[in-house]
C-alpha positions as CSV (number, residue, x, y, z in Angstrom):
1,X,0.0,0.0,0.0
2,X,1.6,3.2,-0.9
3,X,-1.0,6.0,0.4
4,X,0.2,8.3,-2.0
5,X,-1.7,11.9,-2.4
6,X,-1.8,14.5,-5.2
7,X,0.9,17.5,-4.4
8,X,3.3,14.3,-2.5
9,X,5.7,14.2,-5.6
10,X,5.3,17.9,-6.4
11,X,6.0,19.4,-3.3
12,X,9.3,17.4,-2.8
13,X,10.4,18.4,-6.1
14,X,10.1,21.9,-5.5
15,X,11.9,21.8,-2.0
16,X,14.5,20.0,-3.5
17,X,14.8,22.4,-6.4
18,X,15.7,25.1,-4.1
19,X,19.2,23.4,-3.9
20,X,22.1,22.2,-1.6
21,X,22.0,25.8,0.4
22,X,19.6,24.3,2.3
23,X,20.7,21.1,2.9
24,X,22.6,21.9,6.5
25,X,19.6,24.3,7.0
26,X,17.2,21.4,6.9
27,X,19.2,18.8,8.6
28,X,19.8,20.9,11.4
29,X,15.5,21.1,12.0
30,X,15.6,17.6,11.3
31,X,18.2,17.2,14.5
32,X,15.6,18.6,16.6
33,X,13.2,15.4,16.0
34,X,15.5,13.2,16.8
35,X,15.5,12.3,20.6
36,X,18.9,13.2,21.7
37,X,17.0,17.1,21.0
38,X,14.4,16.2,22.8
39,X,16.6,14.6,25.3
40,X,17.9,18.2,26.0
41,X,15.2,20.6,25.8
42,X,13.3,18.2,28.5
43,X,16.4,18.4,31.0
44,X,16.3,22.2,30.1
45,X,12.6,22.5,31.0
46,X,12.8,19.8,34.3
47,X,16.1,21.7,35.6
48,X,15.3,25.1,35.0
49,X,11.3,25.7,34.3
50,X,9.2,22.9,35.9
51,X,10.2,19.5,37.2
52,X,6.4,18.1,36.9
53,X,6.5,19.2,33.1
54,X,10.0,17.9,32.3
55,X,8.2,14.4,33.8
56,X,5.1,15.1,31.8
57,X,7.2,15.7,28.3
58,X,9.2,12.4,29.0
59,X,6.6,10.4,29.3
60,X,4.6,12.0,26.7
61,X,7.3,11.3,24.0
62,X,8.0,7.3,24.0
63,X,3.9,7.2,24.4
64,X,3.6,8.9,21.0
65,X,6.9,7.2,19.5
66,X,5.1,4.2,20.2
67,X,2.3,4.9,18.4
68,X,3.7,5.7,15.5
69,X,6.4,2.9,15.5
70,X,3.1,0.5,15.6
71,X,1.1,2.3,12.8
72,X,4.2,2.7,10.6
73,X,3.9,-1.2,10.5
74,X,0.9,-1.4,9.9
75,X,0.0,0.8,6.8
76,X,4.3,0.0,5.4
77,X,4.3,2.4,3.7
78,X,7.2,3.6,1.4
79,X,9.7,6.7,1.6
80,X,10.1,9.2,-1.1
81,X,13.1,7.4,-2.8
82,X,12.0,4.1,-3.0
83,X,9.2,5.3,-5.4
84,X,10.6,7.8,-7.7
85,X,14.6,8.0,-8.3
86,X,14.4,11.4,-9.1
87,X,14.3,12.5,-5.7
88,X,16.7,12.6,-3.7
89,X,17.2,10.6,-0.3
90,X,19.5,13.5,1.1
91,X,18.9,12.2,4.7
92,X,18.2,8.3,4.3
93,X,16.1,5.4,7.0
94,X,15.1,1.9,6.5
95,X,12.1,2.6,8.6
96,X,8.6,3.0,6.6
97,X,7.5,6.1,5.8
98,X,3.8,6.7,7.3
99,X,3.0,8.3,9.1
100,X,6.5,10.7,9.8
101,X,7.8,10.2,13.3
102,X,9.7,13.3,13.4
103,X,6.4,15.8,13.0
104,X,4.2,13.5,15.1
105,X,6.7,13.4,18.0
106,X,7.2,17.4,17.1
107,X,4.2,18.1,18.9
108,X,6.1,18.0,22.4
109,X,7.1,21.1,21.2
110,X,3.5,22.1,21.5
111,X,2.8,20.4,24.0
112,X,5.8,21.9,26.4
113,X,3.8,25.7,24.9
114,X,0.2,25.2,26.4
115,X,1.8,24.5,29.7
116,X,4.5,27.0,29.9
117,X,2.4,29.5,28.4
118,X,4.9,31.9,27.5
119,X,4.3,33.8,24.2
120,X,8.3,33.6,23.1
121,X,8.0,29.9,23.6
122,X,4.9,29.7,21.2
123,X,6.4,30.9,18.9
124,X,9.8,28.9,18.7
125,X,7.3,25.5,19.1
126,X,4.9,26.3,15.9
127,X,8.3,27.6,14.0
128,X,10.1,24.4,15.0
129,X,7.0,22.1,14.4
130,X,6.6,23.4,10.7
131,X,10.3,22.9,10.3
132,X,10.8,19.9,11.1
133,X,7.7,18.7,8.9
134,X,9.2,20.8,6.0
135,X,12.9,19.0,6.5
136,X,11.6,15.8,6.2
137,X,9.6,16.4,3.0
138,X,13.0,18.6,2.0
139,X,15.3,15.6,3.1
140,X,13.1,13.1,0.7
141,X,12.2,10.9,3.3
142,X,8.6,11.6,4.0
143,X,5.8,13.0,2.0
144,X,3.6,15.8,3.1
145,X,0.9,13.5,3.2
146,X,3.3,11.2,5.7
147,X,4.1,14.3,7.3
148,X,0.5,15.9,7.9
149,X,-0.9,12.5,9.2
150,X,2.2,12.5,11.6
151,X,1.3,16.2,13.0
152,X,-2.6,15.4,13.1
153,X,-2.2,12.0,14.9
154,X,0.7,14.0,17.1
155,X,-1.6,16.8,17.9
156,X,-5.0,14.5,18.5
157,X,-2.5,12.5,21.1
158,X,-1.6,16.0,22.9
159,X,-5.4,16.6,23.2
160,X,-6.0,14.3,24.8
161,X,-2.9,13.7,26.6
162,X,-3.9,17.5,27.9
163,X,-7.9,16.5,28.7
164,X,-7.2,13.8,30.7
165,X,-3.8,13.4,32.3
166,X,-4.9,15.4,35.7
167,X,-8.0,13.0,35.9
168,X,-5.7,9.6,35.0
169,X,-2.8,10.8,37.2
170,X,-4.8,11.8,40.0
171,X,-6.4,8.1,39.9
172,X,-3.0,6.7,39.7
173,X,-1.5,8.6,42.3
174,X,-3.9,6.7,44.7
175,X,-3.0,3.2,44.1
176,X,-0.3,1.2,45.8
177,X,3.0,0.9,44.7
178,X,2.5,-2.6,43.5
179,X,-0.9,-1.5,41.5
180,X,1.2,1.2,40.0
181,X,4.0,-1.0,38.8
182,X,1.7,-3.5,37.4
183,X,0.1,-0.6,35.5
184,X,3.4,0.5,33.6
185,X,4.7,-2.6,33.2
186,X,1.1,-3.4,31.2
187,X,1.0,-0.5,29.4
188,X,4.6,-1.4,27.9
189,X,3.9,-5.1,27.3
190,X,0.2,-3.9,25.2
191,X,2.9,-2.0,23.1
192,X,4.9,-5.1,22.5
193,X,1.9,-6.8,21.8
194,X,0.5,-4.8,19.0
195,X,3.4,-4.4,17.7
196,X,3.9,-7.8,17.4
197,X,0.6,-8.7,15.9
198,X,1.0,-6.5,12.9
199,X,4.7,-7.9,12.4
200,X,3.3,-11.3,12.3
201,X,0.1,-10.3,10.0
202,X,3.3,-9.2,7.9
203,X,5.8,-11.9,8.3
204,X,5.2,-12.8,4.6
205,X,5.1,-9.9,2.9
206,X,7.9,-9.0,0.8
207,X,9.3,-5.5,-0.4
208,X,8.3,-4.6,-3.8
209,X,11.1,-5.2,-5.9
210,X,10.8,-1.4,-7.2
211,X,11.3,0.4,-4.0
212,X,14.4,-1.9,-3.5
213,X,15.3,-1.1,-6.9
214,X,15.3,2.5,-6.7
215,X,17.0,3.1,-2.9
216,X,19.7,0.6,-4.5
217,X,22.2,3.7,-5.2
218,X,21.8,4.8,-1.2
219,X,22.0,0.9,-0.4
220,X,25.0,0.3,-2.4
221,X,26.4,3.5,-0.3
222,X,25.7,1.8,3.3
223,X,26.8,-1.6,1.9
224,X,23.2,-3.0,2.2
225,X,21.3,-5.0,-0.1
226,X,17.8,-5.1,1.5
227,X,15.0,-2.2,3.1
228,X,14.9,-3.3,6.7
229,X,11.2,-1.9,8.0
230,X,9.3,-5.3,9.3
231,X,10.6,-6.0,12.9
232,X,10.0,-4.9,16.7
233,X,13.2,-2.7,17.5
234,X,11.4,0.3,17.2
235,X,8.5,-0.9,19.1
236,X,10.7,-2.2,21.5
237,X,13.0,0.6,22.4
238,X,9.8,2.9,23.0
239,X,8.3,0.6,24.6
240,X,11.0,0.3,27.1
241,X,11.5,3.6,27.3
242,X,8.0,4.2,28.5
243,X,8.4,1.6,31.1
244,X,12.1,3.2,32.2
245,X,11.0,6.7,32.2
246,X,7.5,6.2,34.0
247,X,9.4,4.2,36.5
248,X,11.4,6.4,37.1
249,X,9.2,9.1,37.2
250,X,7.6,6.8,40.0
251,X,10.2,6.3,42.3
C-alpha cells in the first residue's frame, strides 16, 4: 500500500529544487526530531522551568513514538526514494515512511507551549514544528501526506494527553505501589503486543522489488542489499522507554 496523495511528488520536487544551500539548514530542524533534541530541551525544562513538566514531556514522547512505531507497520508504507529516483534521499532510513515520526513526535514542542504559556516559547514551538515537517519532505524521506498524518495523529495524542492526564494521574497517584508498577509494566507489554501482531500479520510480505530497486544507489552507499522496515526494534526501544521513564518518574 503506498497512500500516496496529489501534491506528494510535487512538493518534494520543488523543495528539492531550491538546492544544496539548504541542505545543513534542513538537517539541522531535522536534529531537533530526533530524541537526543528532545533529550535536551526536557532536562532544560525539568532543571530550569518545571520538574512536573520535564516528567510530563518524558513520558509523553516514548507514548507517541510508540504509536507511531506501531502504525508505521501497519499501513508500510514507502519513503520518497523508494518510489521515484528522481528525488533525492539526502537524509536516508530503512524505517517506513507513514506516518512521519519526526512531525508527530514534534508536537512536544506544543505540548511543552500550552503548559509553559509563554508567548516567546509559542512561537519557537509552531516555527520548530513546521520545520521539522518541511525538512523531512525537504530531506526526501517523507511526503507531506506522511508528514500531515504525523502532526494530526501527534496533535489529537496531545489533546488528549492534555484532557485527561490530571484525571488519569490523580487516579493513579492513589493506588499502591505494587498496583502502580503493574500498570506500567502493562501498558509497555500492550505495546509489545500490538506491535507484534501486525509484524506477524506481515511476516510474509515482501518489499516490492521497485522500492528496492530505486534506494539501491543509497543501499550500495551503506553496503546494504535489503529495506529493513518489518521488525520490533522500534516498538521495543519505546516501549521500554515508556516503562524506564515512567518508573522512574515513579520512584
Amino acid at each position: 500500500m503506498s497512500y500516496i496523495f496529489p501534491g506528494d511528488f510535487w512538493l518534494t520536487m520543488f523543495l528539492q529544487g531550491f538546492g544544496d544551500w539548504l541542505t545543513p539548514i534542513m538537517k539541522f530542524f531535522t536534529w531537533l526530531g530526533y530524541p537526543q533534541a528532545y533529550m535536551i530541551l526536557i532536562a532544560i525544562i525539568y532543571w530550569s522551568f518545571d520538574r512536573k513538566l520535564g516528567l510530563r514531556l518524558a513520558i509523553f514522547l516514548p507514548l507517541i513514538a510508540s504509536i507511531n512505531s506501531i502504525l508505521k507497520q501497519a499501513l508500510h508504507a514507502p519513503r520518497p526514494y523508494w518510489l521515484d529516483p528522481n528525488i533525492k534521499a539526502i537524509q536516508v532510513s530503512n524505517g517506513f515512511g507513514m506516518p512521519s515520526g519526526h512531525a508527530q513526535a514534534s508536537t512536544v514542542w506544543l505540548y511543552a507551549g500550552s503548559c509553559l504559556k509563554r508567548r516567546w516559547f509559542w512561537v519557537i514551538a509552531i516555527a520548530v514544528v513546521l520545520m521539522i515537517g518541511l525538512s523531512r519532505i525537504y530531506l526526501g524521506v517523507h511526503f507531506s501526506s506522511q508528514v500531515l498524518l504525523g502532526w494530526v495523529i501527534g496533535i489529537l495524542v496531545l489533546i488528549l494527553f492534555y484532557r485527561y492526564e490530571s484525571k488519569v494521574l490523580s487516579w493513579f497517584l492513589g493506588q499502591k505501589f505494587s498496583s502502580q508498577l503493574i500498570l506500567i509494566s502493562g501498558i509497555s507489554i500492550l505495546i509489545l503486543i500490538i506491535g507484534g501482531v501486525f509484524v506477524i500479520i506481515l511476516k510474509d510480505w515482501e518489499m516490492p522489488s521497485e522500492w528496492i530497486r530505486n534506494a539501491s544507489d543509497d543501499l550500495a552507499s551503506r553496503n546494504e542489499s535489503i529495506l529493513i522496515s518489518v521488525g520490533m526494534a522500534s516498538v521495543a526501544g519505546n516501549s521500554g522507554g515508556f516503562f524506564g521513564v515512567a518508573l522512574g518518574a515513579l520512584l
